[in-house]
C-alpha positions in Angstrom: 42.9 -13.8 -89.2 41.4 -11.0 -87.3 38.9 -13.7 -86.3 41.6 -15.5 -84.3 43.3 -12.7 -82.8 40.0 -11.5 -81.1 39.1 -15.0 -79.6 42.4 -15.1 -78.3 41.9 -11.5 -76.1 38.8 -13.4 -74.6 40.5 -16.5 -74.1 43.2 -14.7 -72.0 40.5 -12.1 -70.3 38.4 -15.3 -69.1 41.7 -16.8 -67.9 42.4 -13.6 -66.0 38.9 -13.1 -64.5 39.1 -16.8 -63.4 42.4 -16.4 -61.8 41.6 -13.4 -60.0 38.5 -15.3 -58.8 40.2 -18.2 -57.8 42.8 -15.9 -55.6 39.9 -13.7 -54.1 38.3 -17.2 -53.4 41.4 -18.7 -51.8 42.3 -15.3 -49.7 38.3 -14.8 -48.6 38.6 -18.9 -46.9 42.2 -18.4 -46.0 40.8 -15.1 -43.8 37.4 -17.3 -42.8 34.1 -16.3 -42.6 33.0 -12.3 -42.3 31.4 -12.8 -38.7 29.3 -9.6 -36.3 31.5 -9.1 -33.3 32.1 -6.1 -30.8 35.0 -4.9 -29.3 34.9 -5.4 -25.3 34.9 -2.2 -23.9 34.7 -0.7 -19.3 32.4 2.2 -18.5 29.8 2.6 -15.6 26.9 -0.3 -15.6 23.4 -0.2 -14.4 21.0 -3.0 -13.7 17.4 -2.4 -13.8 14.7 -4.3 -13.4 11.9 -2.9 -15.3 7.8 -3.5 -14.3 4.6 -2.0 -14.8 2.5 -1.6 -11.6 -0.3 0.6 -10.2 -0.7 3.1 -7.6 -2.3 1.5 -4.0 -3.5 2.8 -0.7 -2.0 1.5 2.3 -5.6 0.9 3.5 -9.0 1.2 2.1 -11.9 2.4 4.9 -15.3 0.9 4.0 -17.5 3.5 5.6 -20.9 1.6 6.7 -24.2 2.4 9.1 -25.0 0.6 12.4 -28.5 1.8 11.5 -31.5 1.6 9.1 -32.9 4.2 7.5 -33.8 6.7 4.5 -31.2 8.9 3.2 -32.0 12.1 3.4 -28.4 13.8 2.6 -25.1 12.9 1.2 -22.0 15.4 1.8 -19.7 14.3 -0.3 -18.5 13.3 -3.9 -15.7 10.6 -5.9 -12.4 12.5 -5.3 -13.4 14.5 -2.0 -10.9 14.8 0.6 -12.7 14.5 4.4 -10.7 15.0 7.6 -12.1 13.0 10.8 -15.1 14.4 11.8 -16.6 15.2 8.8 -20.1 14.9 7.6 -20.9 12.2 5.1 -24.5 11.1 5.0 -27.3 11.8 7.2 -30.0 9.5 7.4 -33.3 10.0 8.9 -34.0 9.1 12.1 -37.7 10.4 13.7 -38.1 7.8 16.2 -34.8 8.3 17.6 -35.7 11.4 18.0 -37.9 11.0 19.6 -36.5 8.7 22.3 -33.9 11.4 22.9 -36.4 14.0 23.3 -38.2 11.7 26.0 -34.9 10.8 27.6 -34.2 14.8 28.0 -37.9 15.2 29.5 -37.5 12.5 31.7 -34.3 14.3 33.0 -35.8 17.6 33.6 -38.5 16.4 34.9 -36.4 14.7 37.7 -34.5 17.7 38.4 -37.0 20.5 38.0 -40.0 18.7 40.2 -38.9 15.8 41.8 -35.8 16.8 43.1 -36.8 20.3 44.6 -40.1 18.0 45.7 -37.8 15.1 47.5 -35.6 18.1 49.4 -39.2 19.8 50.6 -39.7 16.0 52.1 -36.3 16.0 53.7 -36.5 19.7 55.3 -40.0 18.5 56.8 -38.6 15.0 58.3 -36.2 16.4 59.6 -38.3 19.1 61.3 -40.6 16.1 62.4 -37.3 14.4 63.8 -36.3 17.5 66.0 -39.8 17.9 67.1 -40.5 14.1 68.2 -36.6 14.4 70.0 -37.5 17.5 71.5 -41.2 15.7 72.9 -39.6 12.9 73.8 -36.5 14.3 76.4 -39.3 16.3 78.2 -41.2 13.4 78.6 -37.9 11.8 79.9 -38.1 13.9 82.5 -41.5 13.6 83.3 -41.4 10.3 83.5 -38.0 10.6 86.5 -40.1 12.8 88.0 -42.8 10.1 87.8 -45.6 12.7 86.3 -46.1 10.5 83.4 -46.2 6.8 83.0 -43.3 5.0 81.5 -45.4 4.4 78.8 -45.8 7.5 77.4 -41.7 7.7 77.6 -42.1 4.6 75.7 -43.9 6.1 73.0 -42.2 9.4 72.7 -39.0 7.1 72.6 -40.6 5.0 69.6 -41.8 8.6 67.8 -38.3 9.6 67.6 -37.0 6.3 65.5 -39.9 6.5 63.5 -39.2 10.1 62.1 -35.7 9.3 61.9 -36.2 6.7 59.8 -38.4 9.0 57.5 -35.6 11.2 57.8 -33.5 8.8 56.6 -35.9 8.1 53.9 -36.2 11.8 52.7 -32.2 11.8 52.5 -32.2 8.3 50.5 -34.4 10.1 47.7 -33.2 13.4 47.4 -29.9 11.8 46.6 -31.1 9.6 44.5 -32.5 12.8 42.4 -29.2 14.7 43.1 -26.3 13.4 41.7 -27.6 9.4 42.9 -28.4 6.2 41.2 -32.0 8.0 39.6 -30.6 11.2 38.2 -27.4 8.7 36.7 -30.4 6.8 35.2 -31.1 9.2 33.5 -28.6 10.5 32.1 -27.2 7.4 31.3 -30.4 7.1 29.2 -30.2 10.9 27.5 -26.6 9.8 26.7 -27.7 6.3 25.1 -30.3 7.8 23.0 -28.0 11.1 21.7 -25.3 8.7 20.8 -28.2 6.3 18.9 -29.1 9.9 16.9 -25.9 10.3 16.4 -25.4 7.1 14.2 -27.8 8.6 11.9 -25.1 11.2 11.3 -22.4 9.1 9.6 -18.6 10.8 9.6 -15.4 10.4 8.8 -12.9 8.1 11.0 -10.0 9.1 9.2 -8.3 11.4 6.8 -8.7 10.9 3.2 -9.9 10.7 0.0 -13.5 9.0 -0.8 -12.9 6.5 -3.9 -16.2 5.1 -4.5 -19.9 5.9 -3.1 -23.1 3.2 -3.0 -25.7 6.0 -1.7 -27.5 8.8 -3.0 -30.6 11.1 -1.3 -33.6 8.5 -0.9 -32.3 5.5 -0.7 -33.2 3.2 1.8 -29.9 1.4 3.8 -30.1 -1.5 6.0 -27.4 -1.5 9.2 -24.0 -3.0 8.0 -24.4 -1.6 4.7 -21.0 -0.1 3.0 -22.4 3.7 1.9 -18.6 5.1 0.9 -15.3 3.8 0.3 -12.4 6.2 1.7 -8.4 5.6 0.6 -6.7 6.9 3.8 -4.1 9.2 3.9 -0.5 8.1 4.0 2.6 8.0 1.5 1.5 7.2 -1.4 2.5 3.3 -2.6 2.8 0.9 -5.9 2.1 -2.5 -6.3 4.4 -4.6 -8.7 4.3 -7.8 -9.2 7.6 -9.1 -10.2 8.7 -11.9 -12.2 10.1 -14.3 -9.2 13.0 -15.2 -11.2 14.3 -11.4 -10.4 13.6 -12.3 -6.7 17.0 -12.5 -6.5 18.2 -9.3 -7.4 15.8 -7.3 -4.7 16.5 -5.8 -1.6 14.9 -3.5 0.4 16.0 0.1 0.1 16.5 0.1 -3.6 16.1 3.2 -5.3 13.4 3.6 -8.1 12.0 5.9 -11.1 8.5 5.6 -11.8 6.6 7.0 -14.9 2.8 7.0 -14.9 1.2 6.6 -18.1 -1.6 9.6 -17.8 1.9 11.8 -16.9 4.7 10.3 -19.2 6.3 13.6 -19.1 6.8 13.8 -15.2 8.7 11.1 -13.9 8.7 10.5 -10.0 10.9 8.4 -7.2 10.3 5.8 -5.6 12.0 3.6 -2.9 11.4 -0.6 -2.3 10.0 -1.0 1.1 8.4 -4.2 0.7 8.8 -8.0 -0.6 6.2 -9.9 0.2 7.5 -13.3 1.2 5.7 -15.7 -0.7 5.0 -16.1 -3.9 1.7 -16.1 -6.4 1.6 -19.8 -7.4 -0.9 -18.9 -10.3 1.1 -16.3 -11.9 5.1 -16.8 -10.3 5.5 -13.5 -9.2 6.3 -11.7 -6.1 4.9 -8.8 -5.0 6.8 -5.9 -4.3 5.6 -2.1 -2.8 7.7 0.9 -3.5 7.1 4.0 -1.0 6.7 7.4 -3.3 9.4 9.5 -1.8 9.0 12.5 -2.0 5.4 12.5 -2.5 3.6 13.7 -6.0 0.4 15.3 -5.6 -0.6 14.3 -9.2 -0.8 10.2 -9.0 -4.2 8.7 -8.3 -5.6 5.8 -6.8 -4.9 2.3 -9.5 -3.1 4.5 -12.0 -0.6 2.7 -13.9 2.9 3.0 -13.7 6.2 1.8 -14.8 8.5 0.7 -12.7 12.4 0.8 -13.2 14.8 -0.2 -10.3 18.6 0.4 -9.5 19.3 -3.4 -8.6 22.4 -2.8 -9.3 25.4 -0.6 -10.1 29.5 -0.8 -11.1 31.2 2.7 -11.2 33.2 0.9 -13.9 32.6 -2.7 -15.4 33.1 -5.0 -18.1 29.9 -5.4 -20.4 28.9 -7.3 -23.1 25.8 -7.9 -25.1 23.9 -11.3 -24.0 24.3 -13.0 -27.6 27.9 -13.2 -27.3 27.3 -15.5 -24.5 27.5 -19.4 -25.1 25.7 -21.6 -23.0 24.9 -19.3 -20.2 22.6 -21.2 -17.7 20.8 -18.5 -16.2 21.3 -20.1 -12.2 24.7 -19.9 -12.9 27.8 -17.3 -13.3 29.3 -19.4 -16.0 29.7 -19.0 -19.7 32.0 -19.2 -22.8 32.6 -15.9 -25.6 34.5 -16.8 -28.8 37.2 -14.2 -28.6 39.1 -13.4 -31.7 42.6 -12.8 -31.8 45.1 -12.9 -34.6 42.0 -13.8 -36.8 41.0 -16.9 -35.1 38.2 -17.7 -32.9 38.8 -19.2 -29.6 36.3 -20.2 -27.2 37.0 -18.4 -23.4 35.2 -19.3 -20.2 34.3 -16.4 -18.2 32.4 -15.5 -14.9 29.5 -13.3 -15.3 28.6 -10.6 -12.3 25.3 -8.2 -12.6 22.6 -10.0 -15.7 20.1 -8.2 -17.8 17.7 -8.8 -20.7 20.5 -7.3 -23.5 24.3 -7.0 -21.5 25.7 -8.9 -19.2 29.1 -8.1 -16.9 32.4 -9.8 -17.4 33.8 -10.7 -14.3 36.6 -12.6 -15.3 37.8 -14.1 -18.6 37.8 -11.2 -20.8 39.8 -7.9 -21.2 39.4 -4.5 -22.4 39.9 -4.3 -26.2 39.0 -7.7 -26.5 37.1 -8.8 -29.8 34.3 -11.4 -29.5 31.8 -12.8 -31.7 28.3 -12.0 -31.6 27.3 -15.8 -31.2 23.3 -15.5 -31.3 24.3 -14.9 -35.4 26.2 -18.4 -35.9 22.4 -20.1 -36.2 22.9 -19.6 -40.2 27.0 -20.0 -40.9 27.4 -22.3 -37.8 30.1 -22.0 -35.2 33.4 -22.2 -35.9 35.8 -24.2 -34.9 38.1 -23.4 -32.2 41.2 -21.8 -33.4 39.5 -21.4 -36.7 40.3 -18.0 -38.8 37.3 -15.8 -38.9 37.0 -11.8 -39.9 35.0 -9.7 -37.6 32.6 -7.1 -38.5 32.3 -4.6 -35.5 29.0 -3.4 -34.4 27.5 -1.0 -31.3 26.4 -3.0 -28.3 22.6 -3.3 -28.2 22.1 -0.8 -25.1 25.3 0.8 -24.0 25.6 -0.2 -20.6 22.5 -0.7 -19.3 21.5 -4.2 -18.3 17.8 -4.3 -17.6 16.8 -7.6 -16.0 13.4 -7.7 -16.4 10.2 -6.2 -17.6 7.8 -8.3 -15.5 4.5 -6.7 -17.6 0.8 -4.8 -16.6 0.0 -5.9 -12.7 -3.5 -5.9 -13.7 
């Protein structure tokens, strides 16, 4: 009978494995389903909104000629830094030249002969003058003594007006070669053709760096031509375009941290001084310029750079990661949280305050210590009902405290 003894050991071993089965069965679906959850906890909170840029100049000097030519020198290199004033290309210019050189004759010509020439005129008009007055008072009194005829007082009369008026004459031109409307002729014309050389000497307006030259030695330029492209100085700038659905969230003023990507080691701040106020149909975003404060000597013109900014801030704040969140509408500051108490899931509305990509803050609704379910995970075991028992498995938040709101990509 050994045979009958031994089934009967397995008979009552299955019976006891079954059993036990049964009762871990029963307790596992009296408890409910093993759910992810976190535990609701306060702490500072950040909200960044995170966005890759590029480095800009406030303004971008196109440096052209008024005049054509052949270059015959250029000053300056990509990278160089010029100060106003400073020579950039020099073009040749013979026949200008030229024209000064004939303007400067012209004027030295009038001063050295024609002037000294004019006054020699005026000395002996006036000499003539005095002598024809002189003749003409003693035939005056001649003439009231009746030793001459009235017509030679007459005509000694009509000698004086004549030399005065070549007096007058001789005065006219020596001031017209002194100081008058000749000798400002002149001038004028010296002036007009040094400041027509002087376009063949092509400088800097302003201080900065040149970005991009279109001229080397021997090339023939045509007036209006751009020969250099110069990013003037100022505090340096970055240009983000922002998704507009952070529009929102942006104020001038805002502190930010910038990394560029030639210098990830060597972050930098920033500050936002400027939202443009429309917005880029094609691609929905909004442009935004931060001011690099205090400036970095080591950023360069269209380097790219990642943006993060302080949107907002809570010294102490409830947080919790977005997938808790049941039917958050992303215009509005309503949602619901399964919180868990005494094993059972209950749905709770709450008001949400500052939003991000991974945590959002509880404004109302929730409490420190609370337990909630991770909700994004119900997509396989399905929601629970409301008051129905579930068993939480506690995890970390997805980034402690930090709600970034946006990464709004490259600005190309």
């Amino acid at each position: 009978m050994p045979h009958a003894s031994a089934r009967r050991k397995w008979i009552i071993a299955g019976a006891v494995v079954l059993a036990l089965a049964v009762l871990y069965w029963g307790s596992v679906r009296w408890r409910g389903p093993l759910l992810p959850g976190y535990v609701v906890s306060a702490g500072p909170l950040v909200q960044n909104v995170v966005a890759t840029g590029r480095v800009a100049a406030l303004s971008r000097v196109e440096v052209g000629t008024e005049i054509s030519g052949l270059v015959l020198e250029r000053r300056v290199m990509d990278g160089d830094r010029v100060a106003p004033g400073d020579v950039l290309v020099v073009l040749r210019a013979a026949d200008l030249e030229a024209r000064r050189d004939e303007a400067r004759a012209a004027l030295a010509a009038l001063r050295q002969a024609e002037r000294p020439d004019a006054q020699a005129r005026l000395r002996q008009a006036r000499a003539d003058l005095a002598q024809a007055e002189r003749e003409a008072a003693r035939r005056a009194a001649l003439g009231q003594r009746q030793l001459v005829s009235r017509e030679s007082v007459e005509q000694a009369r009509q000698a004086v007006v004549a030399a005065r008026a070549v007096a007058d004459q001789a005065q006219v031109a020596v001031e017209a070669v002194t100081g008058g409307a000749r000798e400002a002729q002149a001038v004028e014309r010296l002036r007009a053709a040094d400041a027509e050389l002087e376009r063949a000497v092509i400088r800097a307006t302003v201080a900065g760096t040149v970005l991009t030259r279109q001229v080397e030695p021997g090339d023939t330029v045509s007036a209006g031509k751009v020969l250099l492209e110069i990013a003037r100085d100022a505090p340096g700038e970055i240009l983000l375009p922002l998704d507009e659905k952070n529009l929102a969230l942006l104020e001038v003023g805002q502190p930010a941290t910038c990394v560029a990507d030639a210098w990830p080691g060597r972050p930098f701040a920033a500050t936002v001084y400027h939202i443009a106020p429309s917005i880029d149909p094609a691609r929905g975003t909004v442009d935004v310029r931060l001011r690099i404060d205090p400036p970095v000597d080591f950023v360069r013109q269209d380097m790219t750079v990642t943006a993060t900014l302080l949107t907002g801030q809570r010294p102490r704040a409830l947080a919790v990661p977005n997938d808790a969140l049941i039917a958050a509408d992303p215009g509005s500051d309503r949602a619901q949280i399964l919180r868990v108490r005494d094993g059972r899931a209950v749905p709770v509305a709450v008001r949400l305050g500052l939003r991000g990509l991974a945590m959002t803050e509880i404004v109302e609704g929730l409490e420190e210590g609370d337990e909630i379910v991770a909700a994004g995970a119900l997509g396989v075991t399905g929601r629970p009902a409301d008051g129905a028992r579930v068993r939480l498995r506690l995890q970390p938040p997805p980034v402690a405290q930090t709600a970034v709101a946006a990464d709004a990509g490259d600005a190309g």
